[in-house]
N, C-alpha and C positions, 0 to 999 in steps of 0.2 A: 219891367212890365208892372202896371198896377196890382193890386191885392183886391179885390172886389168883398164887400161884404154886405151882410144882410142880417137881419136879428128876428126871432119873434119871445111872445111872453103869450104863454098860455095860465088862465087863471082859474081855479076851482078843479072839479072833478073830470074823470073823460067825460060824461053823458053830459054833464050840469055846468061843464064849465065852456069857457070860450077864450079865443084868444085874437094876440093881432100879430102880422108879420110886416115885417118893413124893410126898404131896403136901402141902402145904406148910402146911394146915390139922393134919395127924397124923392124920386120918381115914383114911389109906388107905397101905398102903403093900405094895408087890408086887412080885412077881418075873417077869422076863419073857427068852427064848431065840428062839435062830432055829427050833426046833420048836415055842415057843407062839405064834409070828408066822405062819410060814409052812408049821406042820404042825399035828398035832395033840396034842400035848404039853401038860403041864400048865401054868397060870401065866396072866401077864397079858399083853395086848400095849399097841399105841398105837389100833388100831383097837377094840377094845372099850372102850380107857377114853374116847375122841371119842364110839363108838355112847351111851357112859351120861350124856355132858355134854351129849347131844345129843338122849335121848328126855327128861332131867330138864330142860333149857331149853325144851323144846315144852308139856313138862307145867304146868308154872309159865305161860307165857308166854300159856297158852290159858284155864290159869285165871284168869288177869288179866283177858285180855280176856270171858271170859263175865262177869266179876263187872260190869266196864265197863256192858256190855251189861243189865244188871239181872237174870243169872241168877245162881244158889248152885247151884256145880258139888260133888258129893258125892265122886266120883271123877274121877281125869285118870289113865287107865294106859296108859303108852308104852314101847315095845320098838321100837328102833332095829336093822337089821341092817347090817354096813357091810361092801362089797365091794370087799376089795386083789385087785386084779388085773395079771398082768404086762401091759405097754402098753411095743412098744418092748426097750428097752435095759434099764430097770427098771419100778418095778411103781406103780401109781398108785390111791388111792382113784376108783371110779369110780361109784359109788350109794350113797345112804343109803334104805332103807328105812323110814320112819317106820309104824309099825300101831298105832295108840290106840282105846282100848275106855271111852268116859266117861259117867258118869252124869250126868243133868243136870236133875233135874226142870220140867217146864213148858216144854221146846224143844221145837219142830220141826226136823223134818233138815237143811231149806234153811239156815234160823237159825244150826245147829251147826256144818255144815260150811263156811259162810261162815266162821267164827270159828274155824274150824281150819285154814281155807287162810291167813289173817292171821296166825294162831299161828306157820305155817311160815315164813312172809315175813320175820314182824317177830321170831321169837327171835335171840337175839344171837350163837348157834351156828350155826344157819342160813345167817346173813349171814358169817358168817367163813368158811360151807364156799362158798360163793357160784361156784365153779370147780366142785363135784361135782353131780350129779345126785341132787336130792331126792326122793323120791316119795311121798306120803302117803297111807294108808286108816285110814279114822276112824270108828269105827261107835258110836251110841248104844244101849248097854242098859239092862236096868232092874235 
């Protein structure tokens, strides 16, 4: 299996300085400040780039398993929301929100959400946030 990687360079002070993250693919490359982390300021940070590694691993990982299962999933859409919060002395991811809206012809809901509570279990981001509180709502539409 590949090695996946990613870099960033942060320059100056927390408050006064700024930085960039990039990723190691050339897919993605962005700028990130102590107002796009902990205000609301333009750019990227670390908790939104986890939230997108992390609704795109559930997405994939649920499609896998419905295929397993003998469904043809049409749609997997996941939006992740991730909660830095101070805890303490410093600040700590403390929930991942998982909300997916997936199309699935010929499921029942028992069926689906069986296979999206596995999705949550067995994705490989999931298991690495294994310390955070996950939470999932999974609704099938048509």
């Amino acid at each position: 299996m590949p090695v996946r990687s990613a870099k960033a360079v942060w320059e100056g002070g927390l408050k006064d300085g700024q930085g960039k993250v990039s990723l190691g693919s050339g897919a993605f490359e962005g700028r990130y400040s102590f107002g796009s982390r902990f205000e609301e300021a333009g750019g990227t940070n670390p908790e939104e780039l986890i939230g997108a590694a992390h609704a795109g691993c559930f997405s994939m990982a649920l499609a896998a398993g419905l295929g397993r299962a003998g469904f043809a999933p049409q749609r997997v859409a996941t939006a992740a929301k991730v909660h830095l919060e101070k805890v303490g002395e410093g600040f700590k991811i403390t929930r991942i929100e998982l909300d997916n809206e997936s199309q699935i012809p010929g499921i029942d809901d028992a069926t689906f959400q069986d296979q999206a509570r596995k999705a949550k279990e067995g994705c490989p981001v999931s298991q690495a946030l294994g310390g955070v509180e996950i939470t999932l709502n999974a609704r099938l539409v048509s």
